[in-house]
Each structure stands twice: as C-alpha cells, then as structure tokens.
NUGU-882070 format. One line per 10 residues: number of its first residue (from 1); for each residue x, y, z of N, C-alpha, C. Coordinates in Angstrom, 2 decimals, padded with zeros to 5 digits, always signed. Layout:
N
NUM = X,Y,Z,X,Y,Z,X,Y,Z; ...;
REM end
This chain:
114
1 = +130.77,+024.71,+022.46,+131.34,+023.42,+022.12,+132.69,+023.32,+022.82; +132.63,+022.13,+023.20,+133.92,+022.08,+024.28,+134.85,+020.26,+023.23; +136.10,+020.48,+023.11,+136.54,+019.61,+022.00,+138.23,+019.24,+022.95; +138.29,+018.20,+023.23,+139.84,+017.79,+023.43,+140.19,+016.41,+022.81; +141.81,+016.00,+023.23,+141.99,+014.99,+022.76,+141.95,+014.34,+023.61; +141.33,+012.60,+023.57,+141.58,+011.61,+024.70,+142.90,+011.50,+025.04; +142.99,+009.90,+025.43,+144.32,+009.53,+025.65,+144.70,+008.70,+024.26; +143.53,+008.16,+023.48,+143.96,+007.67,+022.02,+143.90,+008.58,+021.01; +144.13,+010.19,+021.19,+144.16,+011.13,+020.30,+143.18,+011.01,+019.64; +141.77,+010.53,+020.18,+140.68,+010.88,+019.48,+140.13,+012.24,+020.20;
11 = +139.44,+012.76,+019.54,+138.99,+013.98,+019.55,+137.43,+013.63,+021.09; +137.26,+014.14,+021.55,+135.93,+014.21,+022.72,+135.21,+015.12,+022.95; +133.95,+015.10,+022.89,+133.59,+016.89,+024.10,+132.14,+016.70,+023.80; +131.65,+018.05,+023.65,+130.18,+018.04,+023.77,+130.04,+019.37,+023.08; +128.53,+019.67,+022.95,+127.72,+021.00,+022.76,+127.11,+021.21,+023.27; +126.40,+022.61,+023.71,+125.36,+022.77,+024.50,+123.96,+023.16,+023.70; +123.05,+022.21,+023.47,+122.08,+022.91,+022.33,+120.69,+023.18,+023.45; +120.49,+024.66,+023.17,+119.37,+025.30,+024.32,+118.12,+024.61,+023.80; +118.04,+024.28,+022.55,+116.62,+023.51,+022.50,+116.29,+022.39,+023.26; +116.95,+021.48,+023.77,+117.39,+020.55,+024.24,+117.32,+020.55,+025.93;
21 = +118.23,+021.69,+026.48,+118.46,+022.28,+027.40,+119.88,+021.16,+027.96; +120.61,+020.68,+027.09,+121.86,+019.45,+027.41,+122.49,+019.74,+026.74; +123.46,+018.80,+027.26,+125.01,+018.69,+026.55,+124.93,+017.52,+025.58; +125.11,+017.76,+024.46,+125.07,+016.58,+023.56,+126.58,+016.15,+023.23; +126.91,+014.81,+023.44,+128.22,+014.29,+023.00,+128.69,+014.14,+021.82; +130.00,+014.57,+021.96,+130.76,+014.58,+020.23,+132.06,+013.46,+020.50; +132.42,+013.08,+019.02,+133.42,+011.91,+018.92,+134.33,+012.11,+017.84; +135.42,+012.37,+017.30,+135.67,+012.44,+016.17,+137.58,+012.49,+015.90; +137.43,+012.95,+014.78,+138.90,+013.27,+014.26,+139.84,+014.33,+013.73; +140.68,+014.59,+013.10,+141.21,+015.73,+012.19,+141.83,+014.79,+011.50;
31 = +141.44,+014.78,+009.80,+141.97,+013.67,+009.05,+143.18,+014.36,+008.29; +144.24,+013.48,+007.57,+144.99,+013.72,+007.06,+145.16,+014.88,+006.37; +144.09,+015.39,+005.79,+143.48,+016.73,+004.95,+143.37,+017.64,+005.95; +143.28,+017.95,+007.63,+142.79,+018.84,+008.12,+141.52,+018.99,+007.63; +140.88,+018.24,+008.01,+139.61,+018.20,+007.74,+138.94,+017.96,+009.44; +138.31,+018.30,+009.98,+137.37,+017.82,+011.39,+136.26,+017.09,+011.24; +136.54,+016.14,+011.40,+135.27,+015.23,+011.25,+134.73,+014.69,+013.00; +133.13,+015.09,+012.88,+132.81,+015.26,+014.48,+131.81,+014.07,+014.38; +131.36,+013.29,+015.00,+130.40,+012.36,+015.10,+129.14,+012.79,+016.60; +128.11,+013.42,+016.20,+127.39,+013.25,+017.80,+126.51,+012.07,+018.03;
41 = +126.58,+012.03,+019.53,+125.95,+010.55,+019.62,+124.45,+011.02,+020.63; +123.63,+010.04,+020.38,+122.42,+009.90,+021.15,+122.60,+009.86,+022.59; +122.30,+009.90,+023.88,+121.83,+009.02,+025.32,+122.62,+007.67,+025.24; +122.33,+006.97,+024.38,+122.57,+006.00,+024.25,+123.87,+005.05,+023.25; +124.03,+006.47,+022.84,+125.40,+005.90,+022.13,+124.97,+006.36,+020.96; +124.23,+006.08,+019.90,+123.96,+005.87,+018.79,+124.26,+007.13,+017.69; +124.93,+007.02,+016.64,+125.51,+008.13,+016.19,+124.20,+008.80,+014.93; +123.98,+009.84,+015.62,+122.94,+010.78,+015.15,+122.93,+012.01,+014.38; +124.62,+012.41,+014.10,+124.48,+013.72,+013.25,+126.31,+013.93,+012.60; +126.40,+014.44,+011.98,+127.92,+014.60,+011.69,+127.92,+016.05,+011.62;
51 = +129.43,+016.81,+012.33,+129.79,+018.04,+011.98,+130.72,+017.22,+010.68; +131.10,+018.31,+009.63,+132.18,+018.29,+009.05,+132.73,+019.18,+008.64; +134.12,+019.85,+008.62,+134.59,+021.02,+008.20,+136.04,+021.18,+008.98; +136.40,+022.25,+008.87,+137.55,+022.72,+008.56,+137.66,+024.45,+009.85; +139.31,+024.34,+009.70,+139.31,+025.49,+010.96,+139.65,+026.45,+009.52; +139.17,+027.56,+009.49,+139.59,+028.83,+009.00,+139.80,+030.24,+009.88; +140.96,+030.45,+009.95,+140.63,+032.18,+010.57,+140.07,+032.02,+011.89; +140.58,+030.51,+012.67,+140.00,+030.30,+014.14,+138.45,+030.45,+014.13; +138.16,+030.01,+012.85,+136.65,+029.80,+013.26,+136.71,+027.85,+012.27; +135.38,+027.14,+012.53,+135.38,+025.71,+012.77,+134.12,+026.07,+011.99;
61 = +133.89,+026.02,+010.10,+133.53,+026.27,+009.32,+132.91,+024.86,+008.59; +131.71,+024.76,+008.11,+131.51,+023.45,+007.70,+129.53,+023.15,+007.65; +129.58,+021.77,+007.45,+128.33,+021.30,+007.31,+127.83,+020.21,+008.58; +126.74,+020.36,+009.36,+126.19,+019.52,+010.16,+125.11,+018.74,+009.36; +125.11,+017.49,+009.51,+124.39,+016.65,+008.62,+123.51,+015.74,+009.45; +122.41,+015.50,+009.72,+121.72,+014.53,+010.12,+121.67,+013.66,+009.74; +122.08,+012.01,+010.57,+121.83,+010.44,+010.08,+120.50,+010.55,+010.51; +119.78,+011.17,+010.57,+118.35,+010.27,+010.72,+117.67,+010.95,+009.58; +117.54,+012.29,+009.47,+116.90,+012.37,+008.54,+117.09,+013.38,+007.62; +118.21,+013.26,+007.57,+119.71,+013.75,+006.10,+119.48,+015.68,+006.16;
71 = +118.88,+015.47,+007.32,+118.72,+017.94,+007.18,+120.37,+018.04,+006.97; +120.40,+019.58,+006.36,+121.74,+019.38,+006.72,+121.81,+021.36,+006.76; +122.97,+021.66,+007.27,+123.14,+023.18,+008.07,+123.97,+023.33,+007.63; +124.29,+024.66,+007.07,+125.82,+025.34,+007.38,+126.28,+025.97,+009.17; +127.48,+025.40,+008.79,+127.67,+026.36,+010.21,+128.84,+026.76,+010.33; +129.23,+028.07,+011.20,+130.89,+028.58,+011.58,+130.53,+028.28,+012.86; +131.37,+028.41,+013.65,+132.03,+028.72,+014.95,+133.14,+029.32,+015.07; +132.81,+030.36,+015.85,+134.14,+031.20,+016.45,+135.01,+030.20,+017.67; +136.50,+029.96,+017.19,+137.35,+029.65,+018.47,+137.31,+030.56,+019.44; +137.19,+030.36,+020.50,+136.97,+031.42,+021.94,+137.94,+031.08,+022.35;
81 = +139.72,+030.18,+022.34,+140.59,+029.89,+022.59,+140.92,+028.43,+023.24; +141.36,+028.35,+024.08,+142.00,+027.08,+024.76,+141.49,+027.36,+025.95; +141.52,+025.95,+026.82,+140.96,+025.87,+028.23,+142.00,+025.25,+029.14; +142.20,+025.55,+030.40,+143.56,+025.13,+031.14,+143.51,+023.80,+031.99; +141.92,+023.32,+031.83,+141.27,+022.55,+032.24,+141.89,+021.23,+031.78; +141.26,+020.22,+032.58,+141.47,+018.53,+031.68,+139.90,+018.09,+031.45; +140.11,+017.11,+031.14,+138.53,+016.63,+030.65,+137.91,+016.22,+031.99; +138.38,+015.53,+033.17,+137.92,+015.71,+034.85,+137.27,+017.12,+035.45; +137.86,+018.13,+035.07,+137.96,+019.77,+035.50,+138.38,+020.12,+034.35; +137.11,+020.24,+033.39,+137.12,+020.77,+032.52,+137.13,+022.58,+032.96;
91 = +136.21,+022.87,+034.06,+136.40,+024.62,+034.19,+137.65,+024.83,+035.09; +138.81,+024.15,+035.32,+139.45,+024.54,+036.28,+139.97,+026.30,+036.80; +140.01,+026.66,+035.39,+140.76,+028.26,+035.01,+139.23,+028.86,+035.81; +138.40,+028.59,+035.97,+137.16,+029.52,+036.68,+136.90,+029.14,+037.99; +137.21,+027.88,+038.88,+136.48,+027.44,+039.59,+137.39,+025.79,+040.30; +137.41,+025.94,+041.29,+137.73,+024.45,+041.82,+136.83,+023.49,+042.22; +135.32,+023.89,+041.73,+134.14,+022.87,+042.01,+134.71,+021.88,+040.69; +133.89,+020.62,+040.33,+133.59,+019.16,+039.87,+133.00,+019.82,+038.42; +133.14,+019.39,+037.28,+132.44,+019.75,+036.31,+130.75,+019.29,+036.89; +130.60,+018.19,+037.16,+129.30,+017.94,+037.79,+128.29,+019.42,+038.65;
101 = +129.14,+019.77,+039.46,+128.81,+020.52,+040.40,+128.37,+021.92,+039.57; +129.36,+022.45,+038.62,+129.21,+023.52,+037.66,+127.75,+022.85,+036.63; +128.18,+022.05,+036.20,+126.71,+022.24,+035.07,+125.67,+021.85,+035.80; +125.48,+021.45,+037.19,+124.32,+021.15,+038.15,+124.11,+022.63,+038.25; +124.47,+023.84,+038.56,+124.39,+025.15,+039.19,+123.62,+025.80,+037.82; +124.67,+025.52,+036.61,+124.30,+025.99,+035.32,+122.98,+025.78,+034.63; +122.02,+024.08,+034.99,+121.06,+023.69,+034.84,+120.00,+024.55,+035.50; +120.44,+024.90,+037.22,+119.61,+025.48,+038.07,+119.14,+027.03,+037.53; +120.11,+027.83,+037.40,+119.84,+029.13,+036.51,+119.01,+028.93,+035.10; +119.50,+027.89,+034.39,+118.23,+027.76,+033.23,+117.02,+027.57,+033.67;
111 = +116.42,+027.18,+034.58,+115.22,+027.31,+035.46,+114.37,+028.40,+036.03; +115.34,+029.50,+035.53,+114.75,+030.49,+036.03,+114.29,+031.67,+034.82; +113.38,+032.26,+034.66,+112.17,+032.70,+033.97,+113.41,+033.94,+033.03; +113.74,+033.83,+032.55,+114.53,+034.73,+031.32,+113.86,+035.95,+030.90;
REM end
C-alpha cells in the first residue's frame, strides 16, 4: 500500500491485491480522532470498500469493510517507512524510470510461471 497527501491534504495511493493482479485506488483521511479512514474506488470511480483504523506501533490496524456486500476483515499492516518519491516518481529512491515504466516491467515478471 502506497498512501500520500495530495495538494488538498487528502490522503491518495493505492494497493496491490495479487488476486486481481492491479493496483486498486484509495481516497481518504486522518480524522480528528486519528482515526484513518480509506475509501477504495472501482475502474470507474465508484466507492467499493472502506479501510478503517488506526496507526499503532507503525503498524495501520483496523477493519476493511465491503459496500457491496458488507464482508468485512480484520487487518494490520506493517509501516515499511517513508518514500523519497512524489506521487509523479513515486519509486524515485530506486530508479529514474516513470512510475508507468516500473509497474509496466513489474506486470511483465507477474507473467512469468512462479
């Protein structure tokens, strides 16, 4: 999961879910409570699942909830730290290729027989 702030201090980024084999888009906030509230959206915009939770102990602790059809998960995440990147060049700290160019290469290796 990759998470920054825009330029309206809303929260942005994505996940990578292997079932899928994509990056699914996230939208969200940190509310007054320190609370993280994540919104993911469809292809098409349409908002399809909520993270909600809280940072503990650098891990991102909480409940994923489905709007379509209310499943709902526990989940942690470990913080793996900060990135030196911007949201343009998001890998900059690894690489001076295009984020394009990196998850085009990254797609190509998932193609290959594991």
């Amino acid at each position: 999961m990759i998470l920054y702030y825009d330029n309206d201090e809303e929260l942005v980024g994505n996940y990578f879910y292997t079932r899928y084999q994509g990056k699914i888009k996230l939208v969200g906030k940190v509310t007054k409570d320190k609370i993280l509230k994540l919104v993911e959206l469809d292809e098409e915009g349409n908002e399809v699942a909520t993270f909600v939770g809280e940072i503990v102990n650098r891990e991102f602790v909480g409940r994923w909830i489905s709007l379509i059809d209310e499943k709902e998960y526990n989940f942690n995440l470990n913080i793996g730290g900060s990135f030196w990147g911007t949201r343009e060049k998001i890998y900059a700290a690894f690489t001076s290729k295009t984020n394009e160019e990196v998850e085009d290469f990254l797609n190509e290796l998932m193609r290959f027989p594991h």
